[in-house]
N, C-alpha and C positions, 0 to 999 in steps of 0.2 A: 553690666546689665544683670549679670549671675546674680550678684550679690545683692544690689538693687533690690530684684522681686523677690529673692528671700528674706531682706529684713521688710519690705511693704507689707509681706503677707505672713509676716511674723512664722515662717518659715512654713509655710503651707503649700508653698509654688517652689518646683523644682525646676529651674531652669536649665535645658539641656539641647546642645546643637552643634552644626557645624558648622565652622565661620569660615568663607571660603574668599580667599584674597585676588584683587586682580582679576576678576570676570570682567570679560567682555560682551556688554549685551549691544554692542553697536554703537554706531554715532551718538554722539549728544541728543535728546530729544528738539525738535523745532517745535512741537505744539507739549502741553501737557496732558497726550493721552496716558492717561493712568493705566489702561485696560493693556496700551501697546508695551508699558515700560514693563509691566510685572510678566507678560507673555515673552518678551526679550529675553527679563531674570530667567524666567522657567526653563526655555528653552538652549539658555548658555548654561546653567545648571546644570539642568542633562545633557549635556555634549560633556560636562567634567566626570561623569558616571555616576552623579547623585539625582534622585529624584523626591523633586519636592512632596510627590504625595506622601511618601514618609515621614512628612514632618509636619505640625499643629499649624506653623507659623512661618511665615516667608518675609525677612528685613532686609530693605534693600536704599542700597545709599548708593546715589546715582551722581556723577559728575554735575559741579554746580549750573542751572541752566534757569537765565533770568524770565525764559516762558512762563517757569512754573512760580505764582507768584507767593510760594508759601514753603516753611523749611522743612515741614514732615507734614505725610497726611496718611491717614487711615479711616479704616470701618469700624463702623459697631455692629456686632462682636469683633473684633478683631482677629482677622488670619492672613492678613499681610500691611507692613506699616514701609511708606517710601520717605526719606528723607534726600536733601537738597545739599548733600555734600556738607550734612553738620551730624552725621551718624559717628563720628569721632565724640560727641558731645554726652552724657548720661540724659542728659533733660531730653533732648530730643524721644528717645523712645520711650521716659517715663511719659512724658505730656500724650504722646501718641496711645501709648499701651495704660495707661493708668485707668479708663475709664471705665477699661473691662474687668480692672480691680477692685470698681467701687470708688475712685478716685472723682473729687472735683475736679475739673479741671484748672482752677486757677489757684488752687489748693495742691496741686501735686507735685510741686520742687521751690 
């Protein structure tokens, strides 16, 4: 992902963070609240001693769950992007993150 958005933005975007493995934000979701998954993220975050207000951006790859019927979703502007257990993937968070680069979207991998 580092590398990524430094050659997209022809080195303009310094990509920088913590990647933190094996969080547990709880059961698998049954519905796809968005609002509950990332309050989950937030809150199992700060139980590790990090807190997100520190950081631009919050990405979060949540065990695969056929509720949710889409493989990443995000906002515009982007400040937090959820993926559907394809966050192993590079596409995933350029298609999600690229639009706040100025990216088409069907233009961006």
């Amino acid at each position: 992902m580092r590398n990524y958005l430094k050659r997209a933005s022809f080195g303009k975007l310094n990509f920088e963070g913590a990647f933190l493995e094996n969080v547990n934000i709880g059961d698998r979701p049954s519905t796809c609240d968005t609002k509950g998954i990332i309050a989950a993220a937030i809150t199992a975050v700060f139980a590790l001693g990090k807190d997100t207000a520190n950081y631009d951006y919050l990405f979060i790859d949540i065990s695969r769950t056929p509720v949710c019927k889409w493989e990443g979703l995000a906002v515009t502007p982007v400040n937090w992007i959820i993926s559907n257990n394809v966050g192993h993937k590079v596409w995933i968070w350029s298609h999600e993150f690229g639009p706040d680069l100025g990216f088409i979207i069907p233009k961006c991998y």
